[in-house]
N, C-alpha and C positions, 0 to 999 in steps of 0.2 A: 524482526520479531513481530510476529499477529496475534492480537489477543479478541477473544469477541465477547461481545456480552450480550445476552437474550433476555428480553423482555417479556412480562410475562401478559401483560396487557394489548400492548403492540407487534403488527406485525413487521416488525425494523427489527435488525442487529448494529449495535456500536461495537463498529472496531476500530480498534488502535494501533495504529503501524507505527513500530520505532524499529530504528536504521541507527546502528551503533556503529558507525564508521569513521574515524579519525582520519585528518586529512584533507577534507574535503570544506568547501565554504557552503556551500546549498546544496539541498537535495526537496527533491518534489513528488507527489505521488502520480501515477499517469494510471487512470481507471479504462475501461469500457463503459462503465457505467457515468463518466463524465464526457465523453466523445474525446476522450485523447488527449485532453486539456491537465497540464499540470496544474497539481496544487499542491502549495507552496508548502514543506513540513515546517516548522519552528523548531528548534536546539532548545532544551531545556539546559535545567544547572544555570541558569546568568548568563546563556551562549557556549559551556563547556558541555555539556552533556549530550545526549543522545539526539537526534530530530524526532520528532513524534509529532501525529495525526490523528483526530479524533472524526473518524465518518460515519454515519448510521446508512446501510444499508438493506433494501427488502426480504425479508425472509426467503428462504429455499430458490435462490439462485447463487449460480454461477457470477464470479466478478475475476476477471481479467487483469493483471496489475504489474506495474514495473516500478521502480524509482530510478529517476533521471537523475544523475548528479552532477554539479557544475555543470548544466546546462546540455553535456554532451557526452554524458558515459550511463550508458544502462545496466541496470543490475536487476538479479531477481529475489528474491527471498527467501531465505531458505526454510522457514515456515512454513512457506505454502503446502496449502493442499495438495496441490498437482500442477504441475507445466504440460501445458498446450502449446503446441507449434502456430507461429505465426507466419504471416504470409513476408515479413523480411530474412528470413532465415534463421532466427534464434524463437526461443521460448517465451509466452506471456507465465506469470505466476498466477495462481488459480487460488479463489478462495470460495471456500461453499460455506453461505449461510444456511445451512439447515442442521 
């Protein structure tokens, strides 16, 4: 799930990616807008709940996005704005702040 929130001062949007997935021990965010680099979600609930992320993003662009889980399983969002092809043969998830 993506949520965003618009500022009405600033040009940034905070969004919140929560991954309600059972099962799994870690999960991470992988941006375009970080170079690639995961960032780590945290489990709400005491460790039983959902992973969620809080990022502020630039207004009226494109963000590129996957979540890596345990380290070694990618997934996409079903959220997303739109899936773009990427150059390893699957889809990045898309989100537009505008």
């Amino acid at each position: 799930m993506v949520s965003k929130r618009f500022f009405k001062t600033r040009d940034e949007v905070e969004v919140t990616f929560q991954l309600d997935t059972d099962g799994i021990e870690s999960a991470a965010l992988v941006t375009d807008r970080h170079g690639w680099q995961p960032q780590p979600m945290t489990r709400t609930g005491r460790g039983k709940g959902p992973f969620k992320l809080k990022v502020r993003f630039p207004k009226d662009q494109p963000i590129q996005f996957r979540y890596l889980l345990d380290g070694s399983r990618w997934e996409n969002d079903e959220a997303a704005d739109d899936y773009w092809p990427n150059t390893l043969g699957s889809d990045n998830s898309v989100l537009f702040t505008t």
